[in-house]
N, C-alpha and C positions, 0 to 999 in steps of 0.2 A: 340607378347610376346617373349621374352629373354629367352631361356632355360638357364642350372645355368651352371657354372662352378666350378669348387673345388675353395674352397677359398685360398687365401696366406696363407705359414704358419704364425705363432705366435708363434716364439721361445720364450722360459720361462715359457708356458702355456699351457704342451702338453696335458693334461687332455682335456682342450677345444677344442685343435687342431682338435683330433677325432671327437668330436661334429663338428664343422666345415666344415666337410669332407662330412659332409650329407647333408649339405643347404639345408634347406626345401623348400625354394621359387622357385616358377616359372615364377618369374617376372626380371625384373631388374627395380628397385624399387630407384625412390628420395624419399626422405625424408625434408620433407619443415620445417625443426628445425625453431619453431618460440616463442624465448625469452622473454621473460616479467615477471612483476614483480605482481602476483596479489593483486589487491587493497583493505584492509578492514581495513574501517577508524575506528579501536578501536577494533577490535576481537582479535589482539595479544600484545596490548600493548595502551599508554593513545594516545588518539588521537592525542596530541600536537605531543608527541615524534613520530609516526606516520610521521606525517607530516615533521617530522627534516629528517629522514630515506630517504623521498620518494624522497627530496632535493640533499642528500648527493648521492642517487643512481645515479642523472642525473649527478654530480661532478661526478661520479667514470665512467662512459660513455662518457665526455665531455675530460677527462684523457685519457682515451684509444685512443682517435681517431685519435692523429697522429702518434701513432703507427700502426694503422689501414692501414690508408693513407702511411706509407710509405714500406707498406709490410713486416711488423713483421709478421712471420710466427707463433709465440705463440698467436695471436689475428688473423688470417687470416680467412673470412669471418663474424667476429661477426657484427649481428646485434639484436638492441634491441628495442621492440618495446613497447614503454610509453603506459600503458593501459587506464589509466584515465587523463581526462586533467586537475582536482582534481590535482597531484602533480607537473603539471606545473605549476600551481597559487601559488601552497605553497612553489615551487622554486623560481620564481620570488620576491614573497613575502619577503622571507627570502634570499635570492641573490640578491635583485635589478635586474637591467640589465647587471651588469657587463660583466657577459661570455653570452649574449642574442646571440652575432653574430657569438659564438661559436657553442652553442645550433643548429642556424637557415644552421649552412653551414650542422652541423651535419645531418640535417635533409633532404638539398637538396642532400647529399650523397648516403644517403640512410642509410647510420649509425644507423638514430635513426627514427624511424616511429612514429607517431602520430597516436593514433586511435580516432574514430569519439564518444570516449563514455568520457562525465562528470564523472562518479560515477554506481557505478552499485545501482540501485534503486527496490526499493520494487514499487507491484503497488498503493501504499498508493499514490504517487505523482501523477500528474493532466498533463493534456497537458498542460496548459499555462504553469507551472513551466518545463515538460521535454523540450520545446519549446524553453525555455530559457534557460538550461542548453547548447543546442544544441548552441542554439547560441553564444555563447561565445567560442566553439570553432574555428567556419566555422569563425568567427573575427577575430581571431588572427589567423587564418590561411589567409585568403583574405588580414590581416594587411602586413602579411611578403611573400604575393608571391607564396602560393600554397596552392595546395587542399588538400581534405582530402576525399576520394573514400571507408572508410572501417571503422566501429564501432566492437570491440571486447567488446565480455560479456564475463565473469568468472563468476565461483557459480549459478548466479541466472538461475532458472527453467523455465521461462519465461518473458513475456510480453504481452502486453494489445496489441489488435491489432492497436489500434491510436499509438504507437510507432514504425509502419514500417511505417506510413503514414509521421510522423515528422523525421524521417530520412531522409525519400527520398526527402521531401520538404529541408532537411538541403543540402542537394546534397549529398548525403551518399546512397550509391546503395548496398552496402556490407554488411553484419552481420555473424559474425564469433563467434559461440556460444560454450562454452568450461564449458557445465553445469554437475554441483557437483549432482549426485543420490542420496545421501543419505536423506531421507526423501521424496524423488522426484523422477522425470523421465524427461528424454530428451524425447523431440515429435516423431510422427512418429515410434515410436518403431524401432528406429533403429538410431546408431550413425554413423559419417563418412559418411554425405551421403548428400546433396544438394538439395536443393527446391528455386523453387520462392516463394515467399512469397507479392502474391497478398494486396496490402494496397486496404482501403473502398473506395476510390476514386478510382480503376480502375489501379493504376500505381503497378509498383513490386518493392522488392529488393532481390537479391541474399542472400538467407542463407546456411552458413557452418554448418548443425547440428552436430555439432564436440562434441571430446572427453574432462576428464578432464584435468584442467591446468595442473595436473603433471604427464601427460602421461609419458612423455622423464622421470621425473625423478626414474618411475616404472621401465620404459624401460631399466636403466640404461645408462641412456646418462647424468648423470651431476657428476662429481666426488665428490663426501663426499656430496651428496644429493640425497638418492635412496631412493625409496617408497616401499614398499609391499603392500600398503594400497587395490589397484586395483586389484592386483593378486592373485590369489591362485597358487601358484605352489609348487615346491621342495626348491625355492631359498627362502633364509633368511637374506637377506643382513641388516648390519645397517644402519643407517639414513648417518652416515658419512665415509662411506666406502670409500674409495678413488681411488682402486684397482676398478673399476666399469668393466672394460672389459669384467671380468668372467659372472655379469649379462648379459650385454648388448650383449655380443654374443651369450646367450642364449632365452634370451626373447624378442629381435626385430625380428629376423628371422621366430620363432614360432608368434609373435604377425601379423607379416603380410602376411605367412604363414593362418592366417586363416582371415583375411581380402579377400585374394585370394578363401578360401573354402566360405565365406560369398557373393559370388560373387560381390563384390566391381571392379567397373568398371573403375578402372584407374590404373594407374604405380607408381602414386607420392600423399602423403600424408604429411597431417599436423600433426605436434607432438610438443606439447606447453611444456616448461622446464621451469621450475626455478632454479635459482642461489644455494638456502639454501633448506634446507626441511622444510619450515614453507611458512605460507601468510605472506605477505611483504617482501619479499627476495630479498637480491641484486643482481645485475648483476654477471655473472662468466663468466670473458674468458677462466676459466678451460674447458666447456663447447666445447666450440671450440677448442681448442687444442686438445681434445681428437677427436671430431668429424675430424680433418686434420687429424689427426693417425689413426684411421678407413677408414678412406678414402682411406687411402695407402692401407691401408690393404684388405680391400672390396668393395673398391669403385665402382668397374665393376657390382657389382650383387647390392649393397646396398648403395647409396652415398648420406652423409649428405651434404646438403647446407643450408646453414646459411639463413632466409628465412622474410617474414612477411607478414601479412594478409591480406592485398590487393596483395602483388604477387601469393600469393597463390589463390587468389580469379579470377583472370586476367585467370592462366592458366585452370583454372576448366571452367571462359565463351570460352575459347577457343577452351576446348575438345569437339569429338564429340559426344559423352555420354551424352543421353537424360535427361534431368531434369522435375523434375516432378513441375506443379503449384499446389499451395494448396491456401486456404482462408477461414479467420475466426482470431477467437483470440485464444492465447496461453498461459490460465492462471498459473501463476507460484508458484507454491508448497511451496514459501519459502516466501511470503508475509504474512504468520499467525505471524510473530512473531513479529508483531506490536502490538498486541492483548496482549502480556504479559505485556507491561506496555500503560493500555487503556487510564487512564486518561493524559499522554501525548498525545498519536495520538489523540485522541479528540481536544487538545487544539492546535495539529496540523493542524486537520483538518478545525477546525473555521479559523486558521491564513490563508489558504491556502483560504478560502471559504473567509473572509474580506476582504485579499489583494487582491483578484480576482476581485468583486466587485466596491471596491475602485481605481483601477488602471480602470477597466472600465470607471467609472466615471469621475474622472480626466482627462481621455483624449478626454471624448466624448462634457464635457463643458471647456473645454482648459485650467482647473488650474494645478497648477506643485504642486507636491509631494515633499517632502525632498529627497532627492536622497540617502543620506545617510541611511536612513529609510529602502527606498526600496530594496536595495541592503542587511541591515541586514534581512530583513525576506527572503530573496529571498536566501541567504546562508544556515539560519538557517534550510529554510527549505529544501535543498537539503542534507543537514547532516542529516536531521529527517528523509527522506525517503530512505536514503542512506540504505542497505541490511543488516548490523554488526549491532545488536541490542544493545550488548554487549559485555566484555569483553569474549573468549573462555572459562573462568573459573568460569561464573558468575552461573554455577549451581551446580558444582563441590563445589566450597568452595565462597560461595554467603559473607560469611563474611570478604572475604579479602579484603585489602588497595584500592591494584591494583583492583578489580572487581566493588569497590563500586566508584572509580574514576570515571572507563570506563563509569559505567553506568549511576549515575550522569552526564556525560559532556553529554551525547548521551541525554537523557532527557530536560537537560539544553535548548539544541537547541529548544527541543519544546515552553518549555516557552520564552524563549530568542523570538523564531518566533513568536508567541501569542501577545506578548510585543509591537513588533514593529507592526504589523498588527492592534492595536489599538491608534498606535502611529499615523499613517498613517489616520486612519477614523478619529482622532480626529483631524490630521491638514488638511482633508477635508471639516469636519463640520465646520470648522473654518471658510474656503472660503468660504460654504455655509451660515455664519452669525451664526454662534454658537457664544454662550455672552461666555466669560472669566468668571471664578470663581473668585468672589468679595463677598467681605462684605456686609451683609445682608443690605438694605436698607427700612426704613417705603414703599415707594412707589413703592418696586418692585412689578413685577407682572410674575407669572410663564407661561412665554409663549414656548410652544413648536415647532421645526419643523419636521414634518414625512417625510420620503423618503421613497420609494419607487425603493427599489433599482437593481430590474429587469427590463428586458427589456419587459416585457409583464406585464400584468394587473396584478393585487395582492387585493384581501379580505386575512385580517389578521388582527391579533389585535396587534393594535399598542398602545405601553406602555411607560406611561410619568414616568419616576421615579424623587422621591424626596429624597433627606438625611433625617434624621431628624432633623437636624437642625433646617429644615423650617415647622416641623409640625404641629406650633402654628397658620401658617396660615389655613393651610390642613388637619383642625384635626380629622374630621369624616365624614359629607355631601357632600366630594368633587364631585364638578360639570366639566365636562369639554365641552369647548366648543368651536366649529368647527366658527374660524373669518373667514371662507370663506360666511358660510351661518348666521352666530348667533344660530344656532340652539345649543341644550343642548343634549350631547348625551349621553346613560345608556352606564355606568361606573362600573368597579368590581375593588376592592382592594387587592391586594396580597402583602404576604413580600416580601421584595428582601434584600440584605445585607446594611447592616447601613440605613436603609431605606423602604419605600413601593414603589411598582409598580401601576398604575393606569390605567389601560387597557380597550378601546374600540376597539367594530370594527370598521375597513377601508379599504373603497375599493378606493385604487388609479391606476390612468392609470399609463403605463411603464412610469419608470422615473418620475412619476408625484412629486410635493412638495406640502404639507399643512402645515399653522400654527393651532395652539390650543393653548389653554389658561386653564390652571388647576386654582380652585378659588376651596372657600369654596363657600360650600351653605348653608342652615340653620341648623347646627349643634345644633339641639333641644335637649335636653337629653330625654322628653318621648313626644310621641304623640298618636293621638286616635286610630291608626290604632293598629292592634292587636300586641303584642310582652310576651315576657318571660323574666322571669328574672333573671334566669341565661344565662351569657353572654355567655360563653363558653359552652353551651347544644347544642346539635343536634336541626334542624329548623322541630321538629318532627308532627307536625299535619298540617292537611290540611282541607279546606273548597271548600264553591262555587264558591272558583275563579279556580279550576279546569276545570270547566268546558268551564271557558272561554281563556286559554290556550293550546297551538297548544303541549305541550311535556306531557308525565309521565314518573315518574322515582319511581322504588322500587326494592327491592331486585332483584322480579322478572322478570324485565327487564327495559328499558330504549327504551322512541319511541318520534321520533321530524317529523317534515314534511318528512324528507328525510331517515331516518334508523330506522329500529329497532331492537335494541339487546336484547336475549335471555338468562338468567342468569340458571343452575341449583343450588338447596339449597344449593349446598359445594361451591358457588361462580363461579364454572367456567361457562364461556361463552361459549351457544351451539348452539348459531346461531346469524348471521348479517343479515339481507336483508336490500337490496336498493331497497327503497321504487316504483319507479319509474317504476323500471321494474319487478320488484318482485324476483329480483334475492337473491340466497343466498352465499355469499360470503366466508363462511367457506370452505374448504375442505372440501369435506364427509368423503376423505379416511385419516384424518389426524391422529397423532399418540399421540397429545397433544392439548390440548384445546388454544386457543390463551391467548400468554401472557402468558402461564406458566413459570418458571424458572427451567430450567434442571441444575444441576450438576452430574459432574462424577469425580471420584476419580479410581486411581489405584495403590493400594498399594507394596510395591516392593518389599515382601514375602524373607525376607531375600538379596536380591540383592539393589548393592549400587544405591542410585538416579542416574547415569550413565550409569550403567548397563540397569536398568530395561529400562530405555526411548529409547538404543541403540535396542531392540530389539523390536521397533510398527513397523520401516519398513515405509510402506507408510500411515498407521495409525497412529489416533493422540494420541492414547490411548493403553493400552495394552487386551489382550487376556481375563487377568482376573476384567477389568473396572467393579466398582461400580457405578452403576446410579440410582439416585437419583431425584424423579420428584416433585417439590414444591407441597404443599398443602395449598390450599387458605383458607382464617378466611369470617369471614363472609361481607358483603359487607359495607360499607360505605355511608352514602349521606352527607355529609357536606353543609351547607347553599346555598341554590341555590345562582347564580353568573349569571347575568344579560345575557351572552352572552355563556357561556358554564356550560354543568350539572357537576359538579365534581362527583365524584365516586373515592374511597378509599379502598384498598384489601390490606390485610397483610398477606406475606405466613411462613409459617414453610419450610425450607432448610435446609438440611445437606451443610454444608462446610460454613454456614453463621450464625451470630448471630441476622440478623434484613432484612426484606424483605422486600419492601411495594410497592406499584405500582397505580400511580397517573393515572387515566382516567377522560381525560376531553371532551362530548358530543356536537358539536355544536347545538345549538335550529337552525339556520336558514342556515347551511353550512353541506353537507353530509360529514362529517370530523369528526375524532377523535383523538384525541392529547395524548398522553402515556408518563410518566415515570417512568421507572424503578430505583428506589433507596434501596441499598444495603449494609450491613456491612457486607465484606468477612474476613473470618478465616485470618491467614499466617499460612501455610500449604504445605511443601517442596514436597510433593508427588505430581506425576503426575498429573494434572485438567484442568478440564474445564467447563466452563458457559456457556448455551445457552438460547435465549430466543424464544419460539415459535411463528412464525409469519406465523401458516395456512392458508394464503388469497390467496382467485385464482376466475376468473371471468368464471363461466362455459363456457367451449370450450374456451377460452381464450390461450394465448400466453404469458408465464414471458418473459419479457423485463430487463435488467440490467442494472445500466447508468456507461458503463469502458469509461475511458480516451480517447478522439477521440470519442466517440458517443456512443449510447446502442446498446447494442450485447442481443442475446437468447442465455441462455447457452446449452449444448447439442444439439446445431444448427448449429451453428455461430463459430466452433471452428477447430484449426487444431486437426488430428487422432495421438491418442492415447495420449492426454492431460488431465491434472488433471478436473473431475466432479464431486468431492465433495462439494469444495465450491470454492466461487471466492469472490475478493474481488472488492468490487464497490463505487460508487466516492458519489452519493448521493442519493440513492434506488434503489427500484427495481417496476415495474408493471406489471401488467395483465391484456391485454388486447384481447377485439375481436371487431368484424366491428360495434355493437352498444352501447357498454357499456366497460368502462375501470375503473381499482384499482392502484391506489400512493400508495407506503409506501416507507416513504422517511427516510432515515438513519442517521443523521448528526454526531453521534457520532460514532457509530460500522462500520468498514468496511468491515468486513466479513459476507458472507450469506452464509449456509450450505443448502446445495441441498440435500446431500446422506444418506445414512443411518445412524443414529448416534453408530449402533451397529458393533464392530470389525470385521473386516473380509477382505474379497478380494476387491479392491477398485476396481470400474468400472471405464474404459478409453473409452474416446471418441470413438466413433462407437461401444462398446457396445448394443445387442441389447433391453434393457432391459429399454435403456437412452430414454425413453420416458419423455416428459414434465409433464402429468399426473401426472408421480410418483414420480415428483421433493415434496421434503417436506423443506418445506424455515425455518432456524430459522437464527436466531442472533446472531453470534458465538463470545461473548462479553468480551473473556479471555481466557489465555490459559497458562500450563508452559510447555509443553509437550516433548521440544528442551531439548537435554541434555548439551549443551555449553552454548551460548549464548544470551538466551533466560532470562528474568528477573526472576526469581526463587518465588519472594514473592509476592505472587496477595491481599496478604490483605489489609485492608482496606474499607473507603467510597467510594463510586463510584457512578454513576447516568449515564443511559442511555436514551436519549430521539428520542423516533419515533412519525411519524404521517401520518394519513393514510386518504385519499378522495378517492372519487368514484365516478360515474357519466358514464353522454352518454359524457360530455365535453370533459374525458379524457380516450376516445376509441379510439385516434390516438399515437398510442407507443411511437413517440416523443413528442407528448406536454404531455401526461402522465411521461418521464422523466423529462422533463421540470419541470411540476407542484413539481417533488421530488426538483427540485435546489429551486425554487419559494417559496415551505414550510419553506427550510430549511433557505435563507436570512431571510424569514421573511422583518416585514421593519423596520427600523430606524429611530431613535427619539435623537432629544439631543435640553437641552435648547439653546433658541435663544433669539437674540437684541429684547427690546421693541421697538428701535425706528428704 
């Protein structure tokens, strides 16, 4: 270590000069100034315009650099380092190639750094899509002749542990984390500080658990761009001060000064600036020129160097300052605000789950895809999972221009991605012999083909749908029947839109294909067999075929070979067992009955919708939360249905005008099928939606399926990380060594583990974070965010789960598995008679 020396004077400032005279530090301290611009595709302005910004920034960098080169001392050492490779597509795009070999010299300079990150993403996205975003970098890097050693994050609070795995697979050994607190926490309880970061495969990468992006401009290192945000002190600077000196000689020496009392084990740090005092900010060789003037000035005790995140990464593998290995996953704080607008990420997530599928497929029997196709869902949906939900303003004044643009285009994507992801299975079916839509013909015949679109076995009911157009053929007795065997197989009728659905079970091997053949059958209008005459009555009595009958179903419960459920008078369900083992699959210690619907509201007692939301902290809710637990009507039986018992619950809910909740019983599969359908208020106040999902396999193990494989949460994670909830890709299970529980998600991506009641949130290695006491629900909505978050949750909405159990799926992986397996489901589209 460097004892200090008085510092140079600074004539014109002698008030600081004295402060000066003290230098706090006992280091002689680099400072690794590392520039960029952070990326949020619509938080301060319309995406498009966004994307003109992010263009013109790399023009005003491409400008600079031979003044760079020829030793202008008003730009001497700038470097800038491009954070997302997001705004080098939207320069190209919008630039051609024209200055490409400007860009590329720029870059073998060192000018302008590359980081190894597409987009900063929520964990709503999947490996195959982060896979591919990756990929397109490591391309255009390997296209023009160099690597790329280093991935920077801004904002976001985490990642899934399958994202140091696809790093390190992309050649990316680096991660340089500059994550925003508010609502959140950096890992490890402690910033500034270095870890491997073990991937599930055995390999590492280096992580910077670093500070916010606008450290430097707190610190006062960017002229007319200074923060207070960070600080608490005596200094009050404005955002555009330009005289910055007076701070930054006050608040770097004291900032590293107690880096030094926080025993921080090096002499040189990283300090991330921006240009402007906003996200999206342009480049400033203001920046630098002050940082050369400080330099003169203190350079001996404090010296900036113009820096970037792979240099900085390099000199930290070189120190000899032990680094600690960790392993697990790192769930991120700020993935709930996909939940504010559900029925998009829904229709994102089916895109994501079709394109997946279908892109399997296509390459496993060698047909080609549109490529055009591919590439729009494959955009769309990196914008949908992209971290800026909406515009900054969109809670503030949810009625403006600008907010309802932002949020519109951000949604857009989903369906936009939806769109194409059908676009895609229908020019597969195609290859697979799907008939064209044509004019009805005397002689057609309605043949269908099933796929089968997992790579493992699949029982599920596979559904022929018809328009009505064609209903004079299919007008009531429909028959359907399996041309592999001729056999006739029991058939149930449901609506579906412009149309009915026709649904049988099927069990196909992975991949397997069958045809069927939907036909009438004797559409008699009465026969001997017993009936009622009203059409629309309940199917209310029963006789001696009861007894010959493997189910019952009555208010007060429901039992088929394989479960039996427990109903009490007010409707709620007070017990499951799997019949097999005799286990009982509810929770004992649960807090709501399954399937209940929670709301909570919190009202903002005078303080603006801003305000109140600014003070939950790491809560989602505030202090004085209204909670509200649905009350169920009495139960349902609707007409028995050949292959599953229906059952029907209507609840009474505050914050909603209409509840009802679909349960369907398999007779001969231990499985139960759920939906939840809703009419929610709009309601600007703080809320939220949950839905109870108490299952757990005694002694058992929750399983969760994140990106890269399933993880145990409060197991499986780095210390001192978010364990209230996490968000998961397609359920969650519980398993132990003879008996395991699915419940697969397809629509909701969040699961609440913690307590739903406000208070201190527990972090990892808490010792309290037993599995036990994990309570799962379904955290199916939210406005909590006081920026960017979508404001109005009202609305129709529908959530759908489904839950098996078994000794089959007591192995954690194929018990995740079975959650992907539920959720494709299989596939049907008509097909060629001939």
């Amino acid at each position: 270590m460097v004892i200090r020396k008085p510092p140079k004077e600074y004539h014109g400032r002698q008030t600081y000069v004295e402060n000066m005279s003290n230098f706090p530090t006992q280091r002689a301290w680099t400072i690794h100034l590392i520039h960029h611009t952070h990326t949020d595709i619509g938080y301060t302005e319309s995406q498009s315009r966004i994307a003109r910004f992010h263009a013109d920034f790399i023009d005003q960098v491409l400008d600079m650099a031979p003044r760079i080169r020829s030793g202008d001392s008003s730009v001497s050492g700038l470097k800038w380092t491009n954070e997302c490779f997001w705004s080098i597509e939207q320069w190209l795009l919008l630039r051609g190639k024209d200055r490409l070999e400007e860009l590329l010299a720029c870059i073998n300079d060192g000018i302008i750094e590359l980081s190894g990150t597409y987009a900063h993403f929520t964990e709503l996205i999947d490996d195959a899509l982060t896979r591919a975003a990756l990929s397109r970098i490591t391309a255009f890097a390997k296209a023009h002749g160099f690597s790329i050693d280093t991935a920077i994050s801004a904002d976001v609070n985490g990642f899934s542990w399958g994202y140091a795995e696809a790093l390190l697979q992309a050649g990316i050994s680096n991660l340089v984390t500059c994550v925003h607190s508010h609502h959140g926490l950096a890992a490890l309880g402690r910033r500034q500080t270095p870890f491997f970061w073990e991937t599930p495969s055995g390999g590492e990468i280096l992580v910077w658990n670093g500070e916010h992006y606008n450290l430097g401009n707190s610190l006062g290192l960017a002229p007319g761009a200074i923060l207070t945000y960070l600080f608490q002190d005596e200094i009050v600077p404005a955002n555009r001060q330009f005289d910055n000196y007076p701070v930054a000689v006050e608040r770097l020496p004291r900032y590293l000064r107690q880096l030094e009392l926080d025993d921080y084990p090096y002499d040189f740090v990283p300090i991330h600036v921006s240009g402007a005092m906003t996200d999206n900010a342009p480049p400033s060789e203001a920046i630098f020129r002050f940082a050369s003037e400080w330099n003169a000035r203190h350079g001996d005790q404090i010296l900036i160097i113009g820096s970037s995140p792979s240099a900085f990464c390099k000199q930290v593998r070189e120190h000899s300052a032990p680094i600690p290995h960790y392993r697990g996953d790192w769930p991120d704080w700020w993935s709930d605000g996909m939940v504010s607008t559900p029925d998009e990420t829904r229709l994102a997530r089916e895109a994501m789950r079709t394109g997946g599928w279908v892109s399997s497929r296509a390459v496993q029997s060698g047909k080609t895809l549109p490529h055009k196709e591919v590439e729009r869902l494959e955009q769309n949906l990196l914008l949908y999972t992209e971290h800026t939900f909406n515009h900054s303003g969109a809670m503030s004044t949810p009625w403006d221009l600008t907010t309802k643009a932002v949020g519109g285009n951000k949604k857009a994507t989903a369906y936009a991605a939806y769109d194409a992801a059908l676009g895609l299975q229908d020019a597969l079916f195609a290859e697979m012999g799907g008939a064209p839509n044509v004019a009805p013909e005397n002689s057609e015949r309605f043949r269908y083909k099933v796929v089968n679109p997992s790579d493992e076995p699949v029982v599920d009911l596979a559904r022929l749908y018809l328009e009505a157009k064609d209903f004079n053929r299919v007008p009531f007795a429909q028959v359907v029947t399996d041309l592999r065997t001729q056999e006739v197989l029991p058939c149930s009728s449901s609506p579906a839109p412009r149309g009915r659905s026709f649904d049988f079970a099927l069990k196909l091997d992975a991949r397997e294909e069958a045809v069927f053949e939907l036909s009438a059958g004797n559409a008699t209008l009465r026969s001997v067999r017993r009936h009622f005459a009203e059409i629309t009555a309940t199917y209310d009595v029963e006789g001696i075929e009861v007894d010959k009958r493997n189910f019952s179903a009555s208010p007060s419960g429901i039992e088929t070979p394989w479960l039996r459920l427990d109903f009490a008078e007010n409707g709620e369900m007070t017990s499951l067992i799997e019949k097999t083992s005799g286990c009982e699959l509810l929770d004992p210690n649960r807090n709501h009955a399954p399937f209940t619907p929670i709301y909570e509201i919190t009202p903002p007692k005078g303080r603006s919708q801003m305000e109140i939301r600014r003070t939950f902290g790491r809560n989602r809710k505030g202090e004085n939360v209204e909670r509200h637990v649905g009350t169920p009507g009495l139960l349902r039986f609707p007409q028995d249905q050949e292959i599953r018992i229906p059952v029907e619950i209507e609840f009474s809910l505050e914050g909603c005008s209409w509840v009802k909740l679909f349960l369907w019983v398999w007779r001969d599969l231990p499985r139960i099928d759920l939906t939840l359908r809703l009419q929610k208020h709009s309601v600007w106040d703080p809320e939220n939606l949950y839905l109870a999902l108490p299952f757990a396999v005694p002694g058992g193990e929750l399983w969760v399926d994140k990106p890269g494989g399933p993880i145990r949460p409060w197991k499986d994670q780095l210390p001192d990380t978010l364990t209230d909830w996490v968000c998961i890709q397609e359920g969650f299970a519980s398993c132990r060594s003879d008996l395991g529980l699915s419940v697969s998600t397809p629509d909701a991506p969040l699961l609440q583990l913690g307590p739903l009641a406000f208070g201190k949130r527990r972090l990892m290695g808490h010792p309290d974070l037993k599995q036990e006491n994990a309570r799962p629900y379904s955290w199916v909505m939210t406005n909590y965010w006081e920026t960017n978050f979508e404001a109005n949750l009202g609305g129709f909405h529908e959530f759908t789960y489904r839950i098996e159990c078994g000794r089959h799926l007591a192995d954690p992986i194929k018990a995740i598995s079975q959650c992907r397996s539920l959720n494709l489901g299989l596939k049907s589209f008509r097909t060629r008679t001939s």
